[in-house]
C-alpha positions as CSV (number, residue, x, y, z in Angstrom):
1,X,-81.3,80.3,-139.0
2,X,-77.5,80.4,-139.2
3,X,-77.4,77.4,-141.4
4,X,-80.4,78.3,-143.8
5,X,-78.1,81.8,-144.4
6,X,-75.0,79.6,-145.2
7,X,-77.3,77.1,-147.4
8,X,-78.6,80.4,-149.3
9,X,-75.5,82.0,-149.4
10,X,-73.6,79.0,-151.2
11,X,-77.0,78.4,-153.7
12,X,-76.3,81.8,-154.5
13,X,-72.5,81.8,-155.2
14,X,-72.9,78.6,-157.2
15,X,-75.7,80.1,-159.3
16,X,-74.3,83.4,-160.1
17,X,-71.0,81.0,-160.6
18,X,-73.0,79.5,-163.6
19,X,-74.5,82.0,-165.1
20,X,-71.4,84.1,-165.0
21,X,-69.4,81.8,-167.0
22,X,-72.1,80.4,-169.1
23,X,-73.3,84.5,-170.1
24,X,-77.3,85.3,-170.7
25,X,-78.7,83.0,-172.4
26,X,-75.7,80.1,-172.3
27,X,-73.3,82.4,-174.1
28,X,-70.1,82.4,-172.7
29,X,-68.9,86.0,-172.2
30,X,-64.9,85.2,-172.0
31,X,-64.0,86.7,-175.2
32,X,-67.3,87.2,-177.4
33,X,-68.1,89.1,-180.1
34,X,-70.4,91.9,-177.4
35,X,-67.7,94.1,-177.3
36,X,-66.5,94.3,-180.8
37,X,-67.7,94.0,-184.2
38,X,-69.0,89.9,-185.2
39,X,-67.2,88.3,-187.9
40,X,-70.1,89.1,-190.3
41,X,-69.0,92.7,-190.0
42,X,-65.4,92.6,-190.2
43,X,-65.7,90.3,-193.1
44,X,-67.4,93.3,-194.6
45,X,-64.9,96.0,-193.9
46,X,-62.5,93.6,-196.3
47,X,-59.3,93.6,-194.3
48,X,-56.0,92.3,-195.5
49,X,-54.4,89.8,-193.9
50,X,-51.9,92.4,-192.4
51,X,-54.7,93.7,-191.0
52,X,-56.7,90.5,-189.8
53,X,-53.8,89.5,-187.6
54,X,-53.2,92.6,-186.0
55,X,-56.5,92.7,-185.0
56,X,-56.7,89.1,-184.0
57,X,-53.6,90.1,-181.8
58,X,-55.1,93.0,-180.4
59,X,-58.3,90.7,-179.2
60,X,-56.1,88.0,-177.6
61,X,-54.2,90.9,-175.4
62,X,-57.5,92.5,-174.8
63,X,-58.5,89.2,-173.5
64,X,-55.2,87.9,-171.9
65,X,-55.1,91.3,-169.9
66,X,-59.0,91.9,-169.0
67,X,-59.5,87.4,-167.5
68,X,-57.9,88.8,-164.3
69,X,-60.5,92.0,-163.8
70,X,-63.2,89.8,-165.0
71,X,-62.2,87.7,-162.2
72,X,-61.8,90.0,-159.6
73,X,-65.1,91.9,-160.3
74,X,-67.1,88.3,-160.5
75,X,-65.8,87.6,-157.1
76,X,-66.2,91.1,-155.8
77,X,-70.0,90.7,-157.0
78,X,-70.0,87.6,-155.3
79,X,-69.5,88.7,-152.0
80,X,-71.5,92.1,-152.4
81,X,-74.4,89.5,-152.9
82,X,-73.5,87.5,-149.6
83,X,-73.1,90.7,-147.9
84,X,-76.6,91.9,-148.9
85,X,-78.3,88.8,-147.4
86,X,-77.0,88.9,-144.2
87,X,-79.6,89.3,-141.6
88,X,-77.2,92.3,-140.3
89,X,-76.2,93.9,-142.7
90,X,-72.7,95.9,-142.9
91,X,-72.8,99.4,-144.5
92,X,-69.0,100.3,-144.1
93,X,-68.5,96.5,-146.1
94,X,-70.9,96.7,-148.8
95,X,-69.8,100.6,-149.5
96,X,-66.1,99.5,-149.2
97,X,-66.8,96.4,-151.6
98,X,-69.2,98.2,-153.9
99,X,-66.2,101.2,-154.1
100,X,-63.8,98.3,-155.3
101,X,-66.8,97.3,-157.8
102,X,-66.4,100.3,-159.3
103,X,-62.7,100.6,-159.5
104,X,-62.5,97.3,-161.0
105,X,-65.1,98.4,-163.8
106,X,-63.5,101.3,-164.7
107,X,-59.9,99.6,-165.2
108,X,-62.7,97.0,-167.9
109,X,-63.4,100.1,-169.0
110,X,-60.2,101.7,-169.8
111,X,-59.1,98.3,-171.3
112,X,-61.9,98.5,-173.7
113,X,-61.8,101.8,-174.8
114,X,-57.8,101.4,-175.4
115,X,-59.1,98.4,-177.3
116,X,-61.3,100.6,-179.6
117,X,-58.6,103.1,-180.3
118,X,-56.4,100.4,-180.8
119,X,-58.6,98.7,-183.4
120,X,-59.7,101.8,-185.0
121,X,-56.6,102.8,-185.6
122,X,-56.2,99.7,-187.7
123,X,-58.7,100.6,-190.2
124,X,-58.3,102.8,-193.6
125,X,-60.8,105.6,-193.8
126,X,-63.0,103.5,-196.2
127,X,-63.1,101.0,-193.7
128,X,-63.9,103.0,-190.7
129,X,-67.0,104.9,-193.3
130,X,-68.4,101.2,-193.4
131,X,-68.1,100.3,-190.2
132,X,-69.7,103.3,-189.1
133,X,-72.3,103.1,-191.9
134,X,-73.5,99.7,-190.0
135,X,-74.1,101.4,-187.0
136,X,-71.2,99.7,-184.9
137,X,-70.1,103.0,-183.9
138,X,-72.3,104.0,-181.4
139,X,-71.2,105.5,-178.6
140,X,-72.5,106.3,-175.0
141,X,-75.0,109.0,-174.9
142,X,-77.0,107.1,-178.2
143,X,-80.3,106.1,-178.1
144,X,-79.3,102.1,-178.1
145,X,-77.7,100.0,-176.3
146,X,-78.3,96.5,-175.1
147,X,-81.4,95.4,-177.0
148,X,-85.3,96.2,-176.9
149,X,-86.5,96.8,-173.1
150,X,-84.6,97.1,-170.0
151,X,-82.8,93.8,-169.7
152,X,-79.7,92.5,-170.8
153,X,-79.7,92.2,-174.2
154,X,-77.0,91.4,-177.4
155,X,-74.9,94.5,-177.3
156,X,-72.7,96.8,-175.4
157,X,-74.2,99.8,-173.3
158,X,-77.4,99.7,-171.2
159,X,-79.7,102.0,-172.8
160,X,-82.3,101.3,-173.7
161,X,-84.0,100.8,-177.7
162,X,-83.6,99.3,-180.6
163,X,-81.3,96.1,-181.6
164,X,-77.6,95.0,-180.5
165,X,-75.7,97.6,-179.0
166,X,-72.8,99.1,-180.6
167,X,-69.4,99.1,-179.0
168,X,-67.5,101.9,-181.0
């Protein structure tokens, strides 16, 4: 029994491994477009090239700064799944793990939202109208979020409703 748990548990961390770094549906997640606008829309908004590479600068910090709490929250994941197939299992671990879990989101969390500000701040008024006006700047509470139905979908969020979900 001991060995079918270590045979599970290692199937397990190499196939979360996988689809961690390759994203839902084969996308890598390591700096994507899920948690800011695609190029389509910033090509829109009509930056200037002041404003392109500020932005551009402000995405590879964001990035640069959130690959080690990415990390650490994959491999916290990682072992709250080996703890919850244990044959016994260890409350005070899986409450302690799942505590660091959440401490780990909410730094991702803070990153992103300085992010936002960040980017926001960039834009002219006109800009931030259009933007807005293509309904990127959705917040939490909104009726969207990740896509049609309950599963992971295109967007930022986990509501539930209609199309990508908006990250401003």
């Amino acid at each position: 029994m001991k060995k079918f748990s270590v045979m599970i548990a290692l199937v397990l961390l190499v196939a979360s491994a996988t689809w961690v770094m390759a994203g839902p549906r084969g996308r890598a997640n390591w700096g994507d477009d899920t948690w800011c606008p695609g190029v389509s829309q910033l090509s829109a908004l009509n930056l200037s090239a002041e404003q392109s590479e500020k932005i551009r600068g402000l995405r590879e910090s964001f990035i640069k700064e959130t690959t080690p709490i990415r990390t650490q929250l994959f491999t916290k994941k990682t072992e709250m799944r080996l703890l919850w197939i244990q044959t016994s299992l260890d409350a005070d671990k899986i409450r302690a793990t799942q505590k660091e879990i959440q401490v780990l989101m909410g730094q991702m969390q803070e990153k992103t939202t300085d992010f936002r500000l960040a980017f926001r701040n960039l834009l002219t008024p006109e800009q931030t109208s259009q933007l807005l006006a293509q309904d990127v700047g959705r917040g939490p509470g909104s009726d969207w979020g990740r896509g049609k139905g309950s599963g992971p979908g295109n967007g930022c969020g986990a509501a539930q409703g209609r199309g990508p979900g908006g990250c401003w």
